[in-house]
C-alpha positions, 0 to 999 in steps of 0.5 A, a space after each residue: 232837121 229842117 233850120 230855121 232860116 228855111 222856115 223863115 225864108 218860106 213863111 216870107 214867100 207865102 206872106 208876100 204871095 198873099 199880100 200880091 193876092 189881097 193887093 190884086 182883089 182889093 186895088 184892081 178889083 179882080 175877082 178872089 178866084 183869080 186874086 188866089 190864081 196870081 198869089 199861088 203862081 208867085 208863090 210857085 216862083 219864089 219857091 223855084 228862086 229859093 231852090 236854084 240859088 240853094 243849089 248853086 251855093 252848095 254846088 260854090 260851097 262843095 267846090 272850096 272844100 274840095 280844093 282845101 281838100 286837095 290842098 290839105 293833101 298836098 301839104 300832107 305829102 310833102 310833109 311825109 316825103 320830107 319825113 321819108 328824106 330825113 328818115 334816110 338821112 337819119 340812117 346813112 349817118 347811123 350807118 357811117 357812123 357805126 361803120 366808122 367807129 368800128 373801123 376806128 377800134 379794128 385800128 387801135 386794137 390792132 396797134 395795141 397788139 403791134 405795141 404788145 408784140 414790139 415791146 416783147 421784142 425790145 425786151 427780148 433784145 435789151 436782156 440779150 444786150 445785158 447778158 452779152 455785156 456781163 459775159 455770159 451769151 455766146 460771144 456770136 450767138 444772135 438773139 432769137 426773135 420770138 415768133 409772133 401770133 397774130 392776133 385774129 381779128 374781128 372781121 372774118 372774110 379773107 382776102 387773098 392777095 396779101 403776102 406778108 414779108 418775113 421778118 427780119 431777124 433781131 441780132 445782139 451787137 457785140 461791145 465795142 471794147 473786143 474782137 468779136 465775130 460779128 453774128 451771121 448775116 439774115 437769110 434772104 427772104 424765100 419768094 412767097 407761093 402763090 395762094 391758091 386763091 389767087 388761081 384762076 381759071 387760067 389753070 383750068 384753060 389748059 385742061 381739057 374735057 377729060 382731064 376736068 372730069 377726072 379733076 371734077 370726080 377726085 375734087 367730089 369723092 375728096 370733099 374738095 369742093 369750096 364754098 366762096 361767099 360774095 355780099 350783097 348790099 343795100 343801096 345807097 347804105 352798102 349795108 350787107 344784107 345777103 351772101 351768094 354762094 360761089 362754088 369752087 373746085 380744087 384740084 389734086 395741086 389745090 389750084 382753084 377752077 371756077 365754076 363756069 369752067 366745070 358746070 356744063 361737064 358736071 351737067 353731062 357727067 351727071 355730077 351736079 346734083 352731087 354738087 348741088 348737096 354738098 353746096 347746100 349742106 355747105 350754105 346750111 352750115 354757113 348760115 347758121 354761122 352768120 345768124 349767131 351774130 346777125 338773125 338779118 343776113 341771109 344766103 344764096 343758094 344756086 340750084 341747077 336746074 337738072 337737080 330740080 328735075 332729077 326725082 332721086 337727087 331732089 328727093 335728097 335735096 328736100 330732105 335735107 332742106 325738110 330737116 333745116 325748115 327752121 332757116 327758110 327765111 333766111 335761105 334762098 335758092 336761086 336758079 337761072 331764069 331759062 330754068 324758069 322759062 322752061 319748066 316742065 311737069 315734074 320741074 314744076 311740082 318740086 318747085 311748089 313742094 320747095 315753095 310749100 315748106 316756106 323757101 323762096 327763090 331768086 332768079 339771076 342769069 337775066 338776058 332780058 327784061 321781058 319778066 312776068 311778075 305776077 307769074 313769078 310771084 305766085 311760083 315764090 319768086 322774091 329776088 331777080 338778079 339782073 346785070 347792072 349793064 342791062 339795066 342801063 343799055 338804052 337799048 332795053 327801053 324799046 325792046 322790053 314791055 317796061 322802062 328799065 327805070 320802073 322795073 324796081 317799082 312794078 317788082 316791088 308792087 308783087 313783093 319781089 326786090 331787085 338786085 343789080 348784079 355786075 357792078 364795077 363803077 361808082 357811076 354805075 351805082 349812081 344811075 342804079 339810084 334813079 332806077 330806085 334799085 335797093 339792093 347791089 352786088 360786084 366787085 366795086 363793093 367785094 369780089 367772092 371771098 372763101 371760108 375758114 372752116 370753123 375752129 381754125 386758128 388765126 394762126 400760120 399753118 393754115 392751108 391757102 385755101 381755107 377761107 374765113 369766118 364771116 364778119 360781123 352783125 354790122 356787115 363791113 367786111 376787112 382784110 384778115 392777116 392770117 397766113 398763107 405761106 410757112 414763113 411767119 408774118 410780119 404785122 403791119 406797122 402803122 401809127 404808135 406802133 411804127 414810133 416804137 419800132 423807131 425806138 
């Protein structure tokens, strides 16, 4: 609709056009013919005027809105980056707070069982003393110590390297007023075994290629192959979100050797794709152990990549993988990246199969950072595992098609998250930060921890290599006190509990 300051700015043109023309023929005596020529070109040019000077006010008027535009824009994104800042603060204090309140009941639950135990024991003693005071103990009788059960505790990945002393005897001091034998002295503490955790590959250097097949085949047909489980955590939060399955294999003197000692002769020996089903049915079970507590976490699988190729061991592996459909979000196979890059026909096919039935896959092993993304994610490629050392060496930014810095964001825009790999220093995680990298694994965080099998008790008396359970749906991870050697543990005496032990 045409407004009515238009109207009125064209009926003013055609009046001034034609009091110029009535002007000119009434004033000057020009004849009408050229009165009308003269008020027609005046009015030609008013119009013109009116039309530029139109334009020219839209044009200053489009250009205000654009740049309040611009602004407006502006603004909204530092509001929502400022959001997207307390957002992560919000959730690094919930985080420390949870992990801190559960650290808090880990320590006064475990001092109240120290309390429970120490008050039996002061009650055990101060009876012993009453009897012997009224004459009715053996006069050089010592007073046994009830042998303490430790209490299993709420975390349920184990650490290996603690060795609990033995605990002193508590004997019954005769009185003072007869000649009694004093009661025998304690025998002294009988060094502690080496758990067989605490093996390394030292054990296997000293084999050789005979010797570890020999060893590879009895650990196979004796089911002593263990599974060892290492978290991964969200950056900066170090929340577990996913565990890589370790493979480790025991010997005939339950000593451990590690993978990268057996690997390449169970590959030549044909053994692996043996290997690789008991590993997943291992993974299986220990997945459907973590999601009772925590629907969230999920578990690496390696897969070699002889298995993918061999048509009857892959025909076993995905049945068995067909049968436990129900945990493929939630499991994930992992193979090394010169697997990917040489995949052949058949390799290529049990992949798709594999990726049909709704499981996705990680690449680890990384050499370089020359990655393919999209290729990568049509195949179902979700995680890429690449050594933190790699992705600092300043070396990669010329010899790679990417920064090392963007890697994260040009994954992430295909739906595959990295994880750095190898960490063994804070200042290394610092630095993966600026690379915006989400997700973290190493030894600074946890080394690969073993399994307890399931309904075995907190108790002595459990093998040294028997592992256990996996923590809780909070995804911190403490040392347990079950017992690696026959004598029995001492229990950690820490605040209320070392004051009674005083008294």
């Amino acid at each position: 609709m045409i407004r009515i300051s238009t109207i009125f700015i064209a009926i003013c043109m055609v009046l001034v056009a034609a009091s110029l023309g009535l002007a000119l023929y009434s004033v000057a005596g020009i004849s009408g013919t050229e009165s009308a020529i003269v008020a027609l070109t005046a009015l030609t040019f008013l119009i013109l005027y009116n039309a530029v000077s139109m334009r020219l006010r839209d044009r200053s008027d489009v250009g205000g809105q654009i740049a309040d535009l611009s602004r407006g824009t502006a603004d909204l994104a530092r509001q929502v980056a400022e959001f997207g800042r307390r957002l992560a603060a919000v959730e690094g204090r919930i985080a420390s707070s949870n992990s801190t309140n559960s650290d808090r009941i880990q320590s006064v639950v475990g001092e109240i069982n120290e309390l429970g135990g120490l008050v039996r024991q002061l009650a055990t003693t101060v009876s012993a003393h009453e009897d012997l005071l009224a004459g009715a103990a053996p006069v050089s009788a010592a007073v046994p110590v009830e042998k303490q059960e430790p209490v299993a505790p709420f975390d349920l990945i184990a650490t290996t390297d603690e060795r609990p002393a033995a605990p002193l005897p508590l004997t019954a001091a005769p009185p003072m007023s007869t000649a009694l034998p004093l009661p025998p002295a304690a025998p002294p503490a009988v060094a502690q075994p080496r758990p067989a955790q605490a093996v390394t590959a030292q054990a296997a250097n000293g084999r050789n290629q005979t010797q570890l097949l020999a060893a590879l085949r009895n650990a196979i047909d004796e089911n002593r192959i263990d599974i060892f489980l290492q978290p991964m955590v969200t950056l900066p939060q170090r929340k577990v979100r996913f565990y890589e399955a370790v493979t480790r294999l025991r010997d005939e003197r339950d000593q451990l050797i590690a993978a990268e000692e057996f690997i390449s002769i169970a590959e030549a020996s044909g053994l692996i794709g043996r290997i690789d089903n008991m590993v997943m049915l291992r993974c299986v079970q220990v997945l459907r152990r973590l999601m009772v507590r925590n629907k969230d976490v999920g578990v690496f699988c390696n897969v070699a990549a002889s298995t993918l190729g061999n048509s009857t061991t892959f025909a076993q592996c995905l049945d068995f993988l067909e049968a436990n459909r129900a945990l493929a979000p939630s499991l994930v196979l992992e193979f090394k990246q010169s697997t990917f890059r040489n995949l052949g026909p058949a390799e290529t096919e049990n992949l798709a199969a594999l990726a049909q039935r709704g499981f996705r896959f990680s690449i680890d092993h990384v050499t370089d950072l020359r990655i393919e993304p999209r290729e990568l994610a049509d195949r179902g490629v979700r995680f890429i595992k690449v050594p933190a050392s790699l992705l600092l060496d300043p070396k990669q930014a010329s010899a790679s098609d990417i920064h090392p810095s963007d890697l994260s964001d040009l994954l992430g825009r295909f739906g595959i998250d990295l994880i750095a790999e190898r960490i063994e220093g804070e200042r290394a995680v610092v630095d993966l930060l600026d690379y915006d990298v989400r997700f973290g694994q190493g030894f600074l965080f946890a080394p690969p921890r073993p399994l307890r099998p399931e309904g075995a008790s907190a108790t002595g008396g459990a093998a040294p290599n028997q592992a256990q359970d996996i923590q809780g749906s909070n995804g911190s991870a403490t040392p347990s006190s079950g017992a690696t050697s026959s004598a029995p543990p001492s229990q950690r005496i820490t605040g209320n509990a070392a004051l009674a032990r005083r008294i």
